[in-house]
Backbone as a printed PyTorch tensor [residue, N CA C, xyz], in Angstrom:
tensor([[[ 83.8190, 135.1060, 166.9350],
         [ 84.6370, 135.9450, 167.7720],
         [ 85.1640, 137.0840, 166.9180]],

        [[ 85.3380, 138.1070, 167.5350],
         [ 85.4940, 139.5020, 166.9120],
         [ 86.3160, 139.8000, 167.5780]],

        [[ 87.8060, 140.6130, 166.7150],
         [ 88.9160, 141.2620, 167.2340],
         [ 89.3490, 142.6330, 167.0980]],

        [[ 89.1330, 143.3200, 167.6720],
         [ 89.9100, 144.7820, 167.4070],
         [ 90.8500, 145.0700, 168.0100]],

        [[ 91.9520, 145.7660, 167.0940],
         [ 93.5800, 146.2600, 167.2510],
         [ 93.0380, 147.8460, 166.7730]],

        [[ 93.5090, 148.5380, 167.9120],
         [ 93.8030, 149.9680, 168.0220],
         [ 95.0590, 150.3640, 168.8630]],

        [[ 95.4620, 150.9640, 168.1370],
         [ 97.0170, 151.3330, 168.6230],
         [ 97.3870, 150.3740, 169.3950]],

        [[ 97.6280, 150.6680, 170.9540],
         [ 97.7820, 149.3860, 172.1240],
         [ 96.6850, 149.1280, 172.4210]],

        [[ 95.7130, 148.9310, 172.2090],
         [ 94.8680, 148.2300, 172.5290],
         [ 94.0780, 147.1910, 172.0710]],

        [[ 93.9810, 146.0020, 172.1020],
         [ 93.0960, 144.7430, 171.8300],
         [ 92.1790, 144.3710, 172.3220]],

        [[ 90.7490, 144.2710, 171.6330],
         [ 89.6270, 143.8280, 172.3860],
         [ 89.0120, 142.7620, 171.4250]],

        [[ 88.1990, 141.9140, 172.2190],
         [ 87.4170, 140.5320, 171.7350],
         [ 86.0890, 140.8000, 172.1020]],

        [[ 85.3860, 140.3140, 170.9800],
         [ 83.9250, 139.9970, 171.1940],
         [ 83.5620, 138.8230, 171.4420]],

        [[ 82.9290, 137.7340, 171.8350],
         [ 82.7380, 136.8810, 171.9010],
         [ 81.2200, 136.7810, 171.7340]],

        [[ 80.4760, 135.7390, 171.3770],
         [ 79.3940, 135.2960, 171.0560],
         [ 78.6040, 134.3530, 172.0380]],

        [[ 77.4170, 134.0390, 172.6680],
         [ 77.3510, 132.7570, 173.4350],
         [ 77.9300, 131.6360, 173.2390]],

        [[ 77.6810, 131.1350, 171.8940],
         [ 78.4610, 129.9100, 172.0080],
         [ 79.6890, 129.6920, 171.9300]],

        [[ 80.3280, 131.0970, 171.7310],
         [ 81.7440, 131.0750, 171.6980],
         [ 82.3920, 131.2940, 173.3900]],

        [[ 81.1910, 131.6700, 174.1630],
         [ 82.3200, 131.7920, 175.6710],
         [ 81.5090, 130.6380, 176.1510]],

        [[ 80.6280, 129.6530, 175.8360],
         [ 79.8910, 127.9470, 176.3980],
         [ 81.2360, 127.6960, 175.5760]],

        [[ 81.6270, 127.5870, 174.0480],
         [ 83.3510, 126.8690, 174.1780],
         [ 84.3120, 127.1980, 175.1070]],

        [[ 84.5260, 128.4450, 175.6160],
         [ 85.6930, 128.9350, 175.7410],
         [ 85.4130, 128.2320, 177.4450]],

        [[ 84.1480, 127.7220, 177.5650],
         [ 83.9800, 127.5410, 179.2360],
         [ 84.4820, 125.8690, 179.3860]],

        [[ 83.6140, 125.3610, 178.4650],
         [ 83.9650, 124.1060, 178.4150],
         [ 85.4480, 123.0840, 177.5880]],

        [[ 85.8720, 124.1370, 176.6810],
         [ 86.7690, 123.1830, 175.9380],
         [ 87.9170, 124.3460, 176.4570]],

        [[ 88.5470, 125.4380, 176.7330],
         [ 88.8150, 126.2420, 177.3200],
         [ 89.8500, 127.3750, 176.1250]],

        [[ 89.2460, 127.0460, 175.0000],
         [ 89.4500, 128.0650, 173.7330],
         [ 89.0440, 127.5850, 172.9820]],

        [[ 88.7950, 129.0000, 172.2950],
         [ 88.0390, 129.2970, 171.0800],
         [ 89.2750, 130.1360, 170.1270]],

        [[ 89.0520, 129.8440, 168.7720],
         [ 90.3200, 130.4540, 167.9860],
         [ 89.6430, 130.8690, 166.4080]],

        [[ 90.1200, 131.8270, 165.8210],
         [ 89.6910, 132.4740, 164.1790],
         [ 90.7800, 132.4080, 163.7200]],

        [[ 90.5310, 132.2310, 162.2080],
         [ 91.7460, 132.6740, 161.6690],
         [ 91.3450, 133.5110, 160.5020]],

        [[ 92.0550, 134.4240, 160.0470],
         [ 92.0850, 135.0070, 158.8070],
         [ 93.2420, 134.9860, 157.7880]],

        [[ 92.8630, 134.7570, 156.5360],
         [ 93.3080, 134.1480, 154.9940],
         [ 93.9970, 135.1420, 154.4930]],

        [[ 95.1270, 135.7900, 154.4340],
         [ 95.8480, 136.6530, 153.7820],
         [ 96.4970, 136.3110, 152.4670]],

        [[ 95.7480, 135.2400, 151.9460],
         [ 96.8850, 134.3890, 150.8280],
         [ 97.7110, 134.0120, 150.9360]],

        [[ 98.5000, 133.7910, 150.8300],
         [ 99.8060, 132.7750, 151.1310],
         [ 99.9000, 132.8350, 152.9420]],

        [[ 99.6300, 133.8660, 153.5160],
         [ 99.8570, 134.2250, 154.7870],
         [ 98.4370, 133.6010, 155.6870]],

        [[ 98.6420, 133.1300, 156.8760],
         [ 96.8290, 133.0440, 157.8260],
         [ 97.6030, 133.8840, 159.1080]],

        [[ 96.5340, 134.8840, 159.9980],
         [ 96.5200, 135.3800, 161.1700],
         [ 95.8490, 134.1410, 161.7920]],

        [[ 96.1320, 134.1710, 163.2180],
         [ 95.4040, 133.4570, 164.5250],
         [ 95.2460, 134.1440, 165.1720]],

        [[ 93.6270, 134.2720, 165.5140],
         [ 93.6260, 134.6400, 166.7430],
         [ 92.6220, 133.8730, 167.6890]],

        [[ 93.2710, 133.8000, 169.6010],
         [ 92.3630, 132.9540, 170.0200],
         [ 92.4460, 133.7450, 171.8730]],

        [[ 91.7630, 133.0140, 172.2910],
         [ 91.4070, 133.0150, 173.4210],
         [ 91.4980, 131.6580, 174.3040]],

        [[ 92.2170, 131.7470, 175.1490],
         [ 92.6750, 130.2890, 176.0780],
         [ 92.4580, 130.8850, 177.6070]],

        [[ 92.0370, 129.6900, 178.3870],
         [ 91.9440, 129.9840, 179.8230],
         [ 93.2260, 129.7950, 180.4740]],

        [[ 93.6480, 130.1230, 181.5010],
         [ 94.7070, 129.7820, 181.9840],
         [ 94.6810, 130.2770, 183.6780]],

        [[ 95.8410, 129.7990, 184.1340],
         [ 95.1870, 130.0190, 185.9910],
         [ 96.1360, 131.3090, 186.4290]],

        [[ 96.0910, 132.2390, 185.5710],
         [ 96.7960, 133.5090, 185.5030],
         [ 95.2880, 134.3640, 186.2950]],

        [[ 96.0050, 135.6930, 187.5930],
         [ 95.0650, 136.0080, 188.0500],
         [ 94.3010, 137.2900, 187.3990]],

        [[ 95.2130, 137.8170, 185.6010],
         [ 95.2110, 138.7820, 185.0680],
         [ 95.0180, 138.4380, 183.5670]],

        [[ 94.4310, 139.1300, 182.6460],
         [ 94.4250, 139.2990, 181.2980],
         [ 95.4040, 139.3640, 180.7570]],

        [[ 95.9820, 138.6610, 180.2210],
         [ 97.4930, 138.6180, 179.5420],
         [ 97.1090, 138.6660, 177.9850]],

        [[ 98.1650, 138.4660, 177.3020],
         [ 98.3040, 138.5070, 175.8900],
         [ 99.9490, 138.0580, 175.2980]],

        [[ 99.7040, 137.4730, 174.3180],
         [100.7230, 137.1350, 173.8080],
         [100.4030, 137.5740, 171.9910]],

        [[102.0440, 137.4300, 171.0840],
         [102.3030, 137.7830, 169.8140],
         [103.0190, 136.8430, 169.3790]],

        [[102.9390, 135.8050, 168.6600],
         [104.4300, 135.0990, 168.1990],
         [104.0150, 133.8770, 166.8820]],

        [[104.2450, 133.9780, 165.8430],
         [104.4660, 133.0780, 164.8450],
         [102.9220, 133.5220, 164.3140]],

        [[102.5680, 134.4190, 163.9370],
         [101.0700, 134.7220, 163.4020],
         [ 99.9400, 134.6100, 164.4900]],

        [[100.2150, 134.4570, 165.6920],
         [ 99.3980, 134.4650, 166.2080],
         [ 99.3040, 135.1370, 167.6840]],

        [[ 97.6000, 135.4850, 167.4810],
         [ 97.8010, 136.6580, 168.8780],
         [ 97.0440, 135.4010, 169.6960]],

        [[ 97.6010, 135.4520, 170.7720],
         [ 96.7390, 134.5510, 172.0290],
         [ 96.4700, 135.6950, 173.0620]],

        [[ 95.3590, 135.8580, 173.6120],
         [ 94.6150, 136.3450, 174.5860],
         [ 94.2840, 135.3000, 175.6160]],

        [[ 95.2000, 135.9500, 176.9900],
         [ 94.8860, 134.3810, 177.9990],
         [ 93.7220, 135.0660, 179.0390]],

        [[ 92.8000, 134.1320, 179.0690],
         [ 91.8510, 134.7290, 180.1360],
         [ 91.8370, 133.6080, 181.2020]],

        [[ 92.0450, 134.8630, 182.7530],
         [ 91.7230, 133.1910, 183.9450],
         [ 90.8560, 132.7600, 184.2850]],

        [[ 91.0690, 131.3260, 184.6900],
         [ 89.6790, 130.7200, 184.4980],
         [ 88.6030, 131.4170, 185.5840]],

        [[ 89.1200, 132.0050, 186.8440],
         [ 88.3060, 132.4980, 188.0070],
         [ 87.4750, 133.5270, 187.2070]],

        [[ 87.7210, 134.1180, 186.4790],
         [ 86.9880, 135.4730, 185.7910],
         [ 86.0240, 134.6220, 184.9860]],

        [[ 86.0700, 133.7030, 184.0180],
         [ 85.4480, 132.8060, 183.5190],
         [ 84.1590, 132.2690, 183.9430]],

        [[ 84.4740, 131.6950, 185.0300],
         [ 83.0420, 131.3230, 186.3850],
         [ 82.3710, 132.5470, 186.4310]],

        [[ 83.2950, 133.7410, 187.0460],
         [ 82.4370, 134.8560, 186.9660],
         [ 81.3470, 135.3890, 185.7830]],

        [[ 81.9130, 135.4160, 184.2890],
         [ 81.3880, 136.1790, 183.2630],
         [ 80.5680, 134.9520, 182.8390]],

        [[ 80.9020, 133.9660, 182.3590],
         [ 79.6300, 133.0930, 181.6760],
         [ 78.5270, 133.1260, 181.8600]],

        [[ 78.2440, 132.7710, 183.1070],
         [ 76.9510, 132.5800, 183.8820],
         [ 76.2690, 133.5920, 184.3750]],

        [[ 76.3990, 134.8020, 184.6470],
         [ 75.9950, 136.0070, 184.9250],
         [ 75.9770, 137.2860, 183.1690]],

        [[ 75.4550, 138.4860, 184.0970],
         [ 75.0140, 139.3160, 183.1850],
         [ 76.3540, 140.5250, 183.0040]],

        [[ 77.3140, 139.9920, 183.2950],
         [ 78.8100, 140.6210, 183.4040],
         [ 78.9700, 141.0200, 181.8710]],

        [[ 79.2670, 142.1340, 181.9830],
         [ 79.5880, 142.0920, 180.3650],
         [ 80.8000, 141.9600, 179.6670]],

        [[ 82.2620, 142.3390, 180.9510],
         [ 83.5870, 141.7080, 180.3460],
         [ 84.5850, 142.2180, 181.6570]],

        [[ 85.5020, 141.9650, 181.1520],
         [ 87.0260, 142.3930, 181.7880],
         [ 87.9500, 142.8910, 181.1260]],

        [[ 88.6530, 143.8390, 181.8220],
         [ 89.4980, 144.6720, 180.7100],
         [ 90.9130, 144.1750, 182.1830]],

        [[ 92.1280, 144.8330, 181.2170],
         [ 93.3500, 145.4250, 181.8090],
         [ 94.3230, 145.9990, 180.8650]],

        [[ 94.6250, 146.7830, 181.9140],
         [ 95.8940, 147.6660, 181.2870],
         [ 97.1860, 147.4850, 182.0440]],

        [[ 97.8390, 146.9270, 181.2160],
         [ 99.5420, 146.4610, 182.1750],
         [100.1720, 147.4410, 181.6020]],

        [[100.7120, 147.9310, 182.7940],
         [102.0510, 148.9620, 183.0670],
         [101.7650, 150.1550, 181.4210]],

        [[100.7210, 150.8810, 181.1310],
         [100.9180, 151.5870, 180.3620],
         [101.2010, 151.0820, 178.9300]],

        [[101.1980, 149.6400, 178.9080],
         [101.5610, 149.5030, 177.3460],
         [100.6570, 148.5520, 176.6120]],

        [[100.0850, 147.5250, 177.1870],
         [ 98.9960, 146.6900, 176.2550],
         [ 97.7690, 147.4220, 176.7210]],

        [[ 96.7960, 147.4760, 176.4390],
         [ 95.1250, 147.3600, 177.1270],
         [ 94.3790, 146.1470, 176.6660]],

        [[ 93.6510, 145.8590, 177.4990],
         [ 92.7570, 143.7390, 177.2000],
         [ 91.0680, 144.4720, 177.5510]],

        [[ 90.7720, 143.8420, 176.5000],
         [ 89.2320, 144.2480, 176.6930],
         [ 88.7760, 142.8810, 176.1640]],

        [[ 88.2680, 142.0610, 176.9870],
         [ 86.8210, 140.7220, 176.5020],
         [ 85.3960, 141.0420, 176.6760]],

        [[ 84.8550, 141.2870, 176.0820],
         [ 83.3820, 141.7440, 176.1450],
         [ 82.4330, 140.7030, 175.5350]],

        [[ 81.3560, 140.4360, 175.9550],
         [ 80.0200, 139.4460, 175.3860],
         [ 79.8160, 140.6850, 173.9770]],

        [[ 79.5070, 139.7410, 173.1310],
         [ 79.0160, 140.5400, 171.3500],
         [ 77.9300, 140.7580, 171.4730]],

        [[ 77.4020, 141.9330, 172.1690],
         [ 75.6530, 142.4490, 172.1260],
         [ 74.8930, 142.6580, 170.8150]],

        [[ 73.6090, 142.4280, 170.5090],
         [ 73.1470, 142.8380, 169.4340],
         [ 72.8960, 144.2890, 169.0490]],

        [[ 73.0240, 144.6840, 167.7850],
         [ 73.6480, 145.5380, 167.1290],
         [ 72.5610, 146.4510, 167.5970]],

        [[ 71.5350, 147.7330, 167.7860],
         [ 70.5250, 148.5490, 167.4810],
         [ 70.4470, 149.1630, 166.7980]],

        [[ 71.3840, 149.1450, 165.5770],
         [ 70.8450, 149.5580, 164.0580],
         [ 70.5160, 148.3010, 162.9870]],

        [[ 70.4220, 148.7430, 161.9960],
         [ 70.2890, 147.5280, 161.0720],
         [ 71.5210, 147.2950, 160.7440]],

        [[ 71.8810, 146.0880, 160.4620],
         [ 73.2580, 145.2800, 160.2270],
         [ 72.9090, 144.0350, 159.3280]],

        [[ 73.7960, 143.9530, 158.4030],
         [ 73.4280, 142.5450, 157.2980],
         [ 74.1000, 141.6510, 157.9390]],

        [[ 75.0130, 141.6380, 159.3710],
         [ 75.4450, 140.8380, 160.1070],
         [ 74.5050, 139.8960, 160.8810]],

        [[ 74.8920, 138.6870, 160.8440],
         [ 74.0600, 137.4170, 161.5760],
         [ 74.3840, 137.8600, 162.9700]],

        [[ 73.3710, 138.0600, 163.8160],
         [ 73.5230, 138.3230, 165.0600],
         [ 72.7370, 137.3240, 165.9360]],

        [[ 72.2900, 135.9530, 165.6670],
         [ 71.3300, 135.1210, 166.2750],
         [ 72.1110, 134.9280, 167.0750]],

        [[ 73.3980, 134.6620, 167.2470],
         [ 74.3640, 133.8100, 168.2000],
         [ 74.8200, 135.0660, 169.1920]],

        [[ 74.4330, 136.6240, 169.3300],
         [ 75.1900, 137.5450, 170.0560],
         [ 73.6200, 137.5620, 171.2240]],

        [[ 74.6350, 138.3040, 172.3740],
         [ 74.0040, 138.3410, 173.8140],
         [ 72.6650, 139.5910, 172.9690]],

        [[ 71.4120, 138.8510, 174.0670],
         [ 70.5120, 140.6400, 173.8530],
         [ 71.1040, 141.8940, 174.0880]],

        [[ 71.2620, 143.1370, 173.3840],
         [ 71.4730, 144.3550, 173.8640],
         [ 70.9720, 144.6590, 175.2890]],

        [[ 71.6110, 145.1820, 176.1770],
         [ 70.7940, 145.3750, 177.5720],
         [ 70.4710, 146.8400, 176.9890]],

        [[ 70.4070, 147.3960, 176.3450],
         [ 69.7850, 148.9560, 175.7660],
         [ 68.6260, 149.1480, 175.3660]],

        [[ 68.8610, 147.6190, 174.7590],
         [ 67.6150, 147.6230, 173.9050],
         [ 65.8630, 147.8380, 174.4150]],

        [[ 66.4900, 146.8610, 176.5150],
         [ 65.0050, 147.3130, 176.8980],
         [ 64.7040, 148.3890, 177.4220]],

        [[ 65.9860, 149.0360, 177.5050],
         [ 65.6020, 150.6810, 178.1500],
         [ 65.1060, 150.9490, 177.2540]],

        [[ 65.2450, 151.0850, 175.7140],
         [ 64.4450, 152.0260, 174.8010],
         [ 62.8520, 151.7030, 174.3040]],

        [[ 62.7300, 150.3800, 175.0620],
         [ 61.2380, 150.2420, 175.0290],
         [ 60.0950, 151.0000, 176.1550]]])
């Protein structure tokens, strides 16, 4: 799972087998090693009808509902965003494969849908 922080805005990548966890066990979570310090970050389902987000004790939680869930897994959906009242933005997106070269492991990310237009 992949996180980006830009100004107000937060977005997730997710991987196949990371949204088959997030479907079945109903989160998936990273952490990163700051030395003495760890970040969390995760993704939890919840029966909220909106993309929420939370901040508190090192950790960012991203709540996604489960109805959107049914929707994106199983289909060719590529994510859900929101923007509450002007101040957070939520972006979950499937982790497409890259179309340049990348020393990044990409076996576990969705096919590029670009990729077959450029054939």
């Amino acid at each position: 799972m992949k996180i980006r922080i830009k100004g107000n805005s937060l977005r997730y990548r997710l991987t196949r087998s990371e949204v088959d966890r997030l479907a079945s066990v109903g989160e998936v979570e990273e952490a990163v090693h700051f030395g003495s310090s760890v970040l969390f970050y995760s993704i939890k389902i919840n029966s909220q009808s909106q993309l929420s987000a939370d901040f508190s004790g090192n950790r960012i939680t991203l709540y996604f509902p489960a109805a959107m869930l049914e929707e994106w897994a199983g289909t060719d959906k590529v994510g859900f965003e929101y923007r509450s009242e002007g101040l957070l933005h939520l972006l979950v997106e499937k982790d497409f494969t890259c179309l340049d070269k990348t020393a990044e492991d990409q076996s576990d990310n969705y096919p590029n849908p670009l990729l077959k237009k450029s054939v």
